[in-house]
N, C-alpha and C positions, 0 to 999 in steps of 0.2 A: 323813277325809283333809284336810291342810291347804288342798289345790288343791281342795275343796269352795266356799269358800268366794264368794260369788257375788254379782252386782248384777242390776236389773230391766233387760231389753232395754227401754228406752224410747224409744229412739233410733233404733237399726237395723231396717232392714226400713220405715219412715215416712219420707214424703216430710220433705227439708230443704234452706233455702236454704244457699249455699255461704258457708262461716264467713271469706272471703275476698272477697266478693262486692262488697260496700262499695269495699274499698280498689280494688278492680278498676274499678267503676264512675265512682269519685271522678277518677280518674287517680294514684291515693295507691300504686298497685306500683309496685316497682323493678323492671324487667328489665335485663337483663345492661349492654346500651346506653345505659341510663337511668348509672349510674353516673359519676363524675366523678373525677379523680385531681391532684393537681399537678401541674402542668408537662407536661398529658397533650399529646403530638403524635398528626398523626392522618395516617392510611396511605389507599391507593390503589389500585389493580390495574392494570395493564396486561396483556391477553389474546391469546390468539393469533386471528386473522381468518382460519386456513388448520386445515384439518382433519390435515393430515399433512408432514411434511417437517424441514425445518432451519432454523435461524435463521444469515442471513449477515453480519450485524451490527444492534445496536443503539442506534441514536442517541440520548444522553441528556441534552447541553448546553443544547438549549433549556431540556429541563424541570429539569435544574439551575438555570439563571439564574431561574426564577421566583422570589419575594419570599416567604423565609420557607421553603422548602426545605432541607430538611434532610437526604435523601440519596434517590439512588436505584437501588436495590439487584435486581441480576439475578442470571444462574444462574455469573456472573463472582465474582461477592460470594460466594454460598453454596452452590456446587458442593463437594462433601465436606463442609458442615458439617450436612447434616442425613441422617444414616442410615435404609436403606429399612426401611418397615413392614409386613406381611403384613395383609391385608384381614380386618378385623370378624369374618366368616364364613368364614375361612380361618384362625382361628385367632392373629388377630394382631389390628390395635387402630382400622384405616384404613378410613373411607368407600371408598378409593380407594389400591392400590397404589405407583400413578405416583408416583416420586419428584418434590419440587416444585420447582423451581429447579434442577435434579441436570444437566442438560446443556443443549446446544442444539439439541438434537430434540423436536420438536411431536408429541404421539401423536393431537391432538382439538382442535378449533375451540374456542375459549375457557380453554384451556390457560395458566393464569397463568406471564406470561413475564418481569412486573416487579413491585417494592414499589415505591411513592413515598411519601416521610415528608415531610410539613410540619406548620408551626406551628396552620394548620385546615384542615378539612377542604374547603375551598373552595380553599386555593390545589394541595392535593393533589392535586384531580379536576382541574383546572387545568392541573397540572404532567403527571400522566398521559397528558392529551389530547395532548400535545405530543412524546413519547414517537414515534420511527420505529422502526418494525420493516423490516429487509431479509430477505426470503425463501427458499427452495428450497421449492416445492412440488413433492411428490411424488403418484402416486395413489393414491387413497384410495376404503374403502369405508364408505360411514352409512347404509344399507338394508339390508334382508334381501335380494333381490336384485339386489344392486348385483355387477358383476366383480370379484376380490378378497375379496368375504366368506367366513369360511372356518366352514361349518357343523364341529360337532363334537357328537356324543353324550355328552350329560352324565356317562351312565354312566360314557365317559374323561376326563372332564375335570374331574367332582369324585368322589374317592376313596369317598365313600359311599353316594354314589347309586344306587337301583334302580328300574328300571322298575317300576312295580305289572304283574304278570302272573300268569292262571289260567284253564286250560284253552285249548281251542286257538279262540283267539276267530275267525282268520279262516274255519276251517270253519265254525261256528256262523252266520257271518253269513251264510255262501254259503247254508247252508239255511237262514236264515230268511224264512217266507214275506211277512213286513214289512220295510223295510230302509228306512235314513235315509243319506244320504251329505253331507256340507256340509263348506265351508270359510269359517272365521269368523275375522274380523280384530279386533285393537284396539290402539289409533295407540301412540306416545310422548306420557306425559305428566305434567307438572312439577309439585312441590309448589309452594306460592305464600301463604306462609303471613305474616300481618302484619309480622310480625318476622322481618326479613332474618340472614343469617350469618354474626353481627358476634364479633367478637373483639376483648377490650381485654387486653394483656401488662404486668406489670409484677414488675421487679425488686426481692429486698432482700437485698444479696451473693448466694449463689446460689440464692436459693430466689426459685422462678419459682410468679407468682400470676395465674392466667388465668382470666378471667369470660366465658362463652360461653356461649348458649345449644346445651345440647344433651342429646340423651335420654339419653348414655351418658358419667357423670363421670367413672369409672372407668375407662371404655375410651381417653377422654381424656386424662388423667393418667398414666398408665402405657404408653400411646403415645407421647407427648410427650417422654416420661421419655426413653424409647428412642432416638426421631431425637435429641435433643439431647446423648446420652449423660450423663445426670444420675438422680444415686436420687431415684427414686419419691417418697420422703419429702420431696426438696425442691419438690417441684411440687404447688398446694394449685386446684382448680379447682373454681368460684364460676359456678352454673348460675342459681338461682334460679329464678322462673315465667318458664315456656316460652311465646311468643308463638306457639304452632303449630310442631307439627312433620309427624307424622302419619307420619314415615320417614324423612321430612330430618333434619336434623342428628344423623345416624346414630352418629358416635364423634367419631375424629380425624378432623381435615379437613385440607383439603388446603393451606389458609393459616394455620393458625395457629402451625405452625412459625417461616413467613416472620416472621409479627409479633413473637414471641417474638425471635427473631434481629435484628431491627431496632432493639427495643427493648434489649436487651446491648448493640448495639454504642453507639448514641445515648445510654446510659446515661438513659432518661426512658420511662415511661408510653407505648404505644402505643396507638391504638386504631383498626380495622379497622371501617365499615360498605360492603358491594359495594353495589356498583348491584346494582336486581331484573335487570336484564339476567345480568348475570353470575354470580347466584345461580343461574342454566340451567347452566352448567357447572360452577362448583364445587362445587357439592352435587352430589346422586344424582338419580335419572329413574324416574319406573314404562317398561319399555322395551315396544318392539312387541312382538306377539306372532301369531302363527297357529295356529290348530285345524284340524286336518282330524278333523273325529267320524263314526262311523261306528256309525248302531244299529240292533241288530236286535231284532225282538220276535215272539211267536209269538201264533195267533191272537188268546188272549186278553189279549190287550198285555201279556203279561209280556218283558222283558228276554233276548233270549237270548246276544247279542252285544254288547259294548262296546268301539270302537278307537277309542283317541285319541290323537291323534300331535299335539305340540305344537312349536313353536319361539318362541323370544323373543331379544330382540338382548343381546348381552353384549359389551364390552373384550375388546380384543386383550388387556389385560395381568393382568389378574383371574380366576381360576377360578369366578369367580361368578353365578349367574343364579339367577332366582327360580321354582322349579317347583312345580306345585301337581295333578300329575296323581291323588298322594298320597290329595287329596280327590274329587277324580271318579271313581276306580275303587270308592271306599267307599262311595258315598251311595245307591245305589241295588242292589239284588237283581239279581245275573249270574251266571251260570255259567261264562262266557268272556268275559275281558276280554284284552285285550293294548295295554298302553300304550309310549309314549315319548317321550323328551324330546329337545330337540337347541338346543344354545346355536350362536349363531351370531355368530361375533366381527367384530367392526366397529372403525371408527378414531371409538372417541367415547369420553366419558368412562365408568366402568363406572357401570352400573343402582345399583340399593337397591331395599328397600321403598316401598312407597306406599301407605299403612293398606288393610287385607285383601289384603298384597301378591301373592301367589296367586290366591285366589280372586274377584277379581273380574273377570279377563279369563277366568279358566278358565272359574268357573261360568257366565259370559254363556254359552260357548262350548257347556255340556253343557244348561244349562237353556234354550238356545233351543232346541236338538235333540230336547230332549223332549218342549217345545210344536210343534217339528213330526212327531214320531212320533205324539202326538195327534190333528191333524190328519189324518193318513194311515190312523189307526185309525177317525175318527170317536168319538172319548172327550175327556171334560172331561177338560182339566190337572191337574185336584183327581184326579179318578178313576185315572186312569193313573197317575199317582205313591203313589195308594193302592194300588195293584195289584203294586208293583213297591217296598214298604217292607220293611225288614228290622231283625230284632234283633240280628245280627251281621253284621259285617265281610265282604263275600264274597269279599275278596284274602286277610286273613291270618286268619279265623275267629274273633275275638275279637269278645266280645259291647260293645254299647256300655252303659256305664253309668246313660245314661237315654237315650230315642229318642223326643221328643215331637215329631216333626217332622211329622206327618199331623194333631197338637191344634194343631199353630202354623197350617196350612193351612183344616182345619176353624171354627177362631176368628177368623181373618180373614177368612174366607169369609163368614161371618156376618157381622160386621162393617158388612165392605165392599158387602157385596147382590151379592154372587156369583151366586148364583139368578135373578139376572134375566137372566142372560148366556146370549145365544141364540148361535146358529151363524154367524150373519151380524152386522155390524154394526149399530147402531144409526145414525137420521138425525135431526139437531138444526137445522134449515135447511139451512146450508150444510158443517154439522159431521158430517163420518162420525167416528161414537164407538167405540171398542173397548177389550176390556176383558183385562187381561192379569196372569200370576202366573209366580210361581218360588220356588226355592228359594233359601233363605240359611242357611249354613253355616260352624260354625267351630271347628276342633279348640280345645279348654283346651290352654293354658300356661300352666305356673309355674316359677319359681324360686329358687335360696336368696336369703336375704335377711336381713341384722340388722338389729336393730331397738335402741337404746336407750328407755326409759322412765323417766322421776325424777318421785316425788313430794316436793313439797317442803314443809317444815312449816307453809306457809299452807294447804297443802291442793291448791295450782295444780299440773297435770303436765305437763312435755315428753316429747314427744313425737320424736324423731332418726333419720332414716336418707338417706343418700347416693343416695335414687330421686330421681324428678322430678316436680314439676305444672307438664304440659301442658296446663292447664285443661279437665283430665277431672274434678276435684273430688276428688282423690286426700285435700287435705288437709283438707276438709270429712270426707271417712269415717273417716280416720285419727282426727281429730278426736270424731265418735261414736263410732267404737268404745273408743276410751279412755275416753270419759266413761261408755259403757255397762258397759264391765269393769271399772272403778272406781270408780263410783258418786259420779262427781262432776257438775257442770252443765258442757254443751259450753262453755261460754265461758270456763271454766278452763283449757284444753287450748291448750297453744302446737302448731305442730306447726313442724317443720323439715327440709328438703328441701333436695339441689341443692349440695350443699357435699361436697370428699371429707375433709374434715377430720370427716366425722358417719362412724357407720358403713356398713362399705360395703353397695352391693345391686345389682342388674344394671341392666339399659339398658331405657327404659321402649319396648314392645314386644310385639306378639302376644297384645295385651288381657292380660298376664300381672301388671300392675301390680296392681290390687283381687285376685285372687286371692294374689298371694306377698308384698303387706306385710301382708294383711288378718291373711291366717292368721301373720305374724311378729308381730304386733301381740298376737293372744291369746297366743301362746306367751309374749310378755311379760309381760303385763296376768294369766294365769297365774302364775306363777313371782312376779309382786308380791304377789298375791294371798294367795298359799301363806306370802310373809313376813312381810307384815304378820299374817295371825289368828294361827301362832306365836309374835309378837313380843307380840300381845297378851295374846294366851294365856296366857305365859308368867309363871312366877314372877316380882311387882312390876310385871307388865306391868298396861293400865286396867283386862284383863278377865282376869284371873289368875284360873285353874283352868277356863275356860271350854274347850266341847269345840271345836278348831278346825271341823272339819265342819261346825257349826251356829252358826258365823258368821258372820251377813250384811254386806252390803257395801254399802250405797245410802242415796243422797242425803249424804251426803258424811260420813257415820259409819258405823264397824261396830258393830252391835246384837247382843250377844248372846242366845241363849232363854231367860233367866233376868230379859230389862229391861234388863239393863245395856247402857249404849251408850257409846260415846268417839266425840270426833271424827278425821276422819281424818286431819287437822293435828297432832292431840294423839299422838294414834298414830305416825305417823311422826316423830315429836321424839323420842316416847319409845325408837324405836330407833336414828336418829340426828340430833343435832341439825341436819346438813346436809340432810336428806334421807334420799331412799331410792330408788334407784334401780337397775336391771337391764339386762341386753344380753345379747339373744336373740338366737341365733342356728338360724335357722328352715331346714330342711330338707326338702326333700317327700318323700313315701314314693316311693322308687323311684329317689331319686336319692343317690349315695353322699359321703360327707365329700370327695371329690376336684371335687365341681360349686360348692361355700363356697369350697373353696381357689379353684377358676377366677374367682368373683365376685371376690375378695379381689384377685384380679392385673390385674382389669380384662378378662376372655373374659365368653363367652358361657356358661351352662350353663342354658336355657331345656330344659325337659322337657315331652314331649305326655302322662305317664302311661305303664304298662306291662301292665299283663294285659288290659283292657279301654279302651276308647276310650271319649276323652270328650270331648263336642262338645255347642256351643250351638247352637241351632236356630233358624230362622226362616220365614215365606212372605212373600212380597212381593207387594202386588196393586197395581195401575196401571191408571186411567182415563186416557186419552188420548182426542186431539180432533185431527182433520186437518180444514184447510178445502180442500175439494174442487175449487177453483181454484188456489188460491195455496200449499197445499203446508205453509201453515205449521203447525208444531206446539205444541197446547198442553198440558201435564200437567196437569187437572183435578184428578185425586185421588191422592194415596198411601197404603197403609195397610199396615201392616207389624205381622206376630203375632209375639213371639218368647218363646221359651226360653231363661233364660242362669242357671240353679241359681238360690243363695239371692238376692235382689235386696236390695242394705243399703240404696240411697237410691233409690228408685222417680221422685224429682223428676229428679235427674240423668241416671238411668238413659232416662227418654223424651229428653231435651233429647239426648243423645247419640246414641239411635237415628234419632229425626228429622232428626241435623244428620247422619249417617251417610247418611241417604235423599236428604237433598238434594245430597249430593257423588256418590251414584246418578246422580240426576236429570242430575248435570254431567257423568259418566262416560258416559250414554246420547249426549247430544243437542248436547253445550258442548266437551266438554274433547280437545284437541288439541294435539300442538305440531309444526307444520311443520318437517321434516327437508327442507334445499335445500342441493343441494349441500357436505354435512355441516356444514351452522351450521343456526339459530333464528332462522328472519329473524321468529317472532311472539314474541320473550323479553320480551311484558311485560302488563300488565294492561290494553292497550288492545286486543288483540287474541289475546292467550288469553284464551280465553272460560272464564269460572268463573259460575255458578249466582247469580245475585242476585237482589233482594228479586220482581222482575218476572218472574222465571221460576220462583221456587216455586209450587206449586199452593197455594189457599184452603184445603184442606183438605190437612194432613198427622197422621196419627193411627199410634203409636206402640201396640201392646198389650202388656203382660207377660203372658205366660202361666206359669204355675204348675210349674215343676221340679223339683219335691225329688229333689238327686241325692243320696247318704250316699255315694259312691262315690268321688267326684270329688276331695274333701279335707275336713279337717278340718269347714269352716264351708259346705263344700255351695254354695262361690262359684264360678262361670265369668265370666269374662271377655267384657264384650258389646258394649267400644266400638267393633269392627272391624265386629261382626253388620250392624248397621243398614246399611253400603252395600252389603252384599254379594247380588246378586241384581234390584238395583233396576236394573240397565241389561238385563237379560234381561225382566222385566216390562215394562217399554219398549218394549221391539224385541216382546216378542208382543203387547202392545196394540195396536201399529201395526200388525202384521200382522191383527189381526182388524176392522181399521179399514179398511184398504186392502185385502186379500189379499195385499200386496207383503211379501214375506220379505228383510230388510238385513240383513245377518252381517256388516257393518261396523260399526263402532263411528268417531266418533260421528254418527247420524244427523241429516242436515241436509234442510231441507225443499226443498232441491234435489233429492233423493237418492228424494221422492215424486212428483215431477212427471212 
């Protein structure tokens, strides 16, 4: 068979630096902001200071008369010109519903209420400050129990939602002779990622060309399209390398209508950077949430009940919140669970993701519960959770594809010196030490995706498709793997990203990125494969009468089994002198021709798999140190086992899980954003607390353990940049507890919170 034909994995599966990494380091990337235009003018924001209400006039002459101002533009400007959008996950293309500039109604504190255009961006921030807002405050709610919040059951509020539910859990708990009951919190809180969410617009008659960073081109573009009422075809958006996202920069956003509009009418180049302040509301939020868990187990700690009743805070104006009970009702052997969810609408802007956007406030929630069903049994954490492991699903009876989750617990335990972990704390002077674990967990996702591939008759290949690096090293693998299925040197390999003028592909997401281009990438690198040994094959071709099947493909010739060899330059001339090139259009099993079309229009069509479940694995272990006066806390050690399928670049794959552990680490003890009075009185880096160089532990150790799943896809990839934070703030909180005996079901623990 032609698709025989084949190169030496030399590449994949061994540690490699990032084929990007240079220009990263040098300051030699462009990102979106880095860019420059003629005659570029530069934009503003002006926000709202009141959580709810009306606006009574807005004064704008001062900041007209500033020097070099060039307009300033309210919901008087572009009331009816920009038509509403349906939200990301509702089926339509928007971070956020909320029309922007659409009236003079405030839904949320930070509510963009003006553009201001000048000549720089200094006299803009300038002209903005000067900016009056007259008000109508109304009452408002920005808590979970605040007057006016209006709890709703997900179930009615998004159309597809189901409780995981099986057998009648609350009798089961009433007999069970073990029982756990807790209620566990965790705050609001903000991505913060180096590169702000900036937008630059510009015009060429009507085709409108937007450089943004952001995870989803597509959802971009085709949004935009829509508010502005313009085809798809004229709007080209220019993402490039992403300076952090991790859930931010979700689709369309909520400004870059405005700048697009500002720059038509000014007829000149726009460009948009917020304040970090006000990147807190115009982006997205991880939002609060509450657990109430409830477990029961029978003598021999096995599981006999499981209720978990969750809430998190959602928009008044958005059907959206982010549930994750999905995963808690699977992970563990029950006979009786009964879960449910309950979005609870507020006057804020609506939630998103926040990388492991589920399971990091849930699993805190179940894997602290476990550590204290433990506790109450008198059983290691390792034990209990062996006790209580399963090969199938106990909500919908589907086996999982691979279940290495007691080898991730076992190999980290080792690791880590698990075994020395007594009942009681350890004493280091003044240091009571304890020692703590959990689980980390994470369904597979993937999705369609095309891919172009050209070789060209030096031999060099591109690489094309419309995903994104977010500096997860996407085009470092893209990069081997085409040098591996082609059998050329990685430094051949252009790759290209970030543009929807490439082909299209979905919104980088749900660790779904390495699995759906990886597997689009062989589908191509296939199908080249196939052309090329029949083009040589062939009559007048270099290796004319040779058997396709039995020609090889590496180091930058195909060799036949007879000697004969051509280069792979020579070869692809001989079939066209342009090149040779393919576009793949990659489909996962289980997903049908109608999830391509949805990529192609800019949705969503991200797939968890269908007969069996498939999920990465992980254990998370945690040395903590309290000092017995003063309360403070120190994280000694982190170690983290995991499972995520085939692993293509093991170098990347640790830096990711580590830098996952330490955004753990911020999730336990740092990361907060003070809801007062529904504003952010901490929206900035001097007082939201993020994880830095003095609060990582000395020791952070990353394991790959060993997964071969055949099950999962083609190449036996899961997805593992989410895994690494997931469970690290539950390791925390029971470290602590074994350090103190003090049990926090708050998140995030301050050494106040020990005293």
């Amino acid at each position: 068979m032609a698709g025989a034909v084949h190169a030496d994995a030399a590449l994949l599966g061994r540690p490699h630096i990032r084929v990007d990494g240079l220009q990263k380091v040098t300051g030699a990337t462009r990102y979106a902001s880095d860019r420059r235009f003629p005659n570029l003018a530069h934009g503003a924001l002006v926000t709202s200071a009141i959580p709810r209400g009306r606006i009574l006039g807005i004064e704008t002459a001062a900041a007209a008369a500033i020097s070099g101002v060039l307009g300033v533009f309210t919901h008087r400007d572009f009331a009816g010109g920009i038509r509403p959008v349906a939200h990301l996950m509702a089926g339509g293309y928007a971070n956020s519903s909320h029309l922007p500039l659409g009236s003079d109604r405030i839904a949320y504190a930070g509510q963009i209420l003006a553009l201001v255009v000048a000549e720089t961006d200094e006299a803009a921030r300038a002209a903005a400050a000067l900016v009056t807002v007259g008000y109508e405050p109304e009452a408002f709610a920005a808590s979970l129990d605040a007057p006016g919040a209006e709890t709703v059951r997900l179930a009615d509020l998004k159309e597809k939602h189901e409780d995981p539910r099986r057998g009648d859990a609350d009798a089961a708990l009433f007999a069970a002779p073990h029982r756990i009951s807790a209620l566990y919190r965790t705050p609001v809180q903000h991505h913060n990622p180096l590169e702000l969410f900036t937008t630059t617009c510009l015009w060429e008659g009507e085709r409108l060309t937007v450089h943004e960073p952001t995870r989803y081109v597509g959802a971009l573009k085709h949004g935009l399209a829509e508010q502005l009422g313009l085809d798809p075809g004229n709007v080209r958006v220019v993402s490039g390398p992403i300076g952090g996202h991790f859930g931010s920069k979700l689709a369309l956003s909520q400004h870059t209508a405005l700048v697009a509009l500002a720059a038509r009418r000014l007829g000149r180049p726009v460009a948009l950077v917020p304040t970090r302040r006000q990147c807190f509301t115009i982006a997205n939020h991880r939002p609060e949430t509450r657990h109430e868990i409830h477990l029961g187990a029978d003598r021999a700690g096995r599981f006999t009940a499981l209720v978990h009743e969750a809430e998190m805070g959602a928009s008044r104006f958005d059907p959206f919140a982010m549930e994750g009970t999905d995963v808690t009702a699977s992970l563990y052997a029950c006979p009786a669970i009964r879960t449910e969810e309950r979005a609870v609408r507020l006057d804020r802007n609506t939630p998103g993701p926040m990388r492991a956007p589920p399971e990091v406030p849930y699993l805190f929630a179940l894997e602290s519960a476990v550590d204290e069903m433990a506790a109450v049994l008198g059983l290691d954490p390792i034990e209990l959770r062996r006790r209580n492991d399963t090969s199938t699903d106990p909500v919908s009876g589907k086996p999982f594809t691979t279940r290495p989750l007691i080898r991730c617990f076992e190999t980290g335990a080792e690791a880590f010196g698990w075994g020395r972990r007594r009942a009681g704390p350890e004493r280091d002077g003044a240091w009571l030490v304890g020692l703590g674990c959990a689980a980390s967990v994470r369904p597979v996702k993937i999705a369609p995706a095309v891919m172009r591939v050209a070789i060209a008759p030096d031999g060099t290949v591109a690489v094309e498709s419309a995903h994104h690096e977010i500096g997860n090293g996407i085009t470092t693998l893209l990069a081997m793997g085409a040098a591996d299925w082609l059998g050329v040197p990685v430094g051949s390999v252009t790759v290209r990203l970030g543009d929807t003028d490439l082909p299209p592909a979905g919104l980088s997401g749900g660790s779904s990125t390495t699995t759906s281009l990886m597997n689009a990438l062989d589908q191509a690198c296939r199908s080249l494969r196939a052309r090329l040994a029949a083009g040589a094959a062939a009559e007048g071709g270099p290796l004319a009468g040779a058997e396709t099947a039995d020609i090889r493909l590496a180091g930058g010739s195909l060799a036949a089994r007879d000697g004969r060899s051509v280069a792979l330059g020579r070869a692809v001339a001989a079939l066209d002198l342009r090149g040779v090139e393919t576009v793949a259009e990659f489909v996962p099993d289980g997903v049908g021709p109608e999830g391509l079309a949805a990529v192609k229009a800019g949705h969503i069509a991200l797939s968890a798999g269908g007969a069996a479940l498939s999920w990465a694995f992980g254990a998370q272990f945690a040395e903590v140190r309290v000092h017995e006066e003063t309360g403070e806390i120190r994280v000694a050690r982190l170690t983290g086992a995991f499972a995520a399928g085939r692993v293509l670049n093991p170098l990347a794959a640790r830096s990711q899980l580590a830098g996952g552990m330490i955004w753990g680490l911020g999730s336990a003890l740092l990361e907060e954003t003070v809801v007062d009075r529904g504003t952010y009185p901490n929206a900035d880096l001097a007082e939201y607390l993020v994880a830095t160089a003095a609060d990582v532990p000395p020791v952070i150790e990353a394991i790959l353990v060993r997964d071969d799943d055949a099950g999962v896809n083609a190449l036996g990839v899961k997805g593992l940049g989410e895994l690494g934070i997931i469970g690290v703030n539950a390791a925390i909180a029971n470290a602590l507890h074994h350090a103190t005996g003090r049990r926090l079901r708050r998140l995030p623990i301050r050494c106040e919170d020990l005293l």
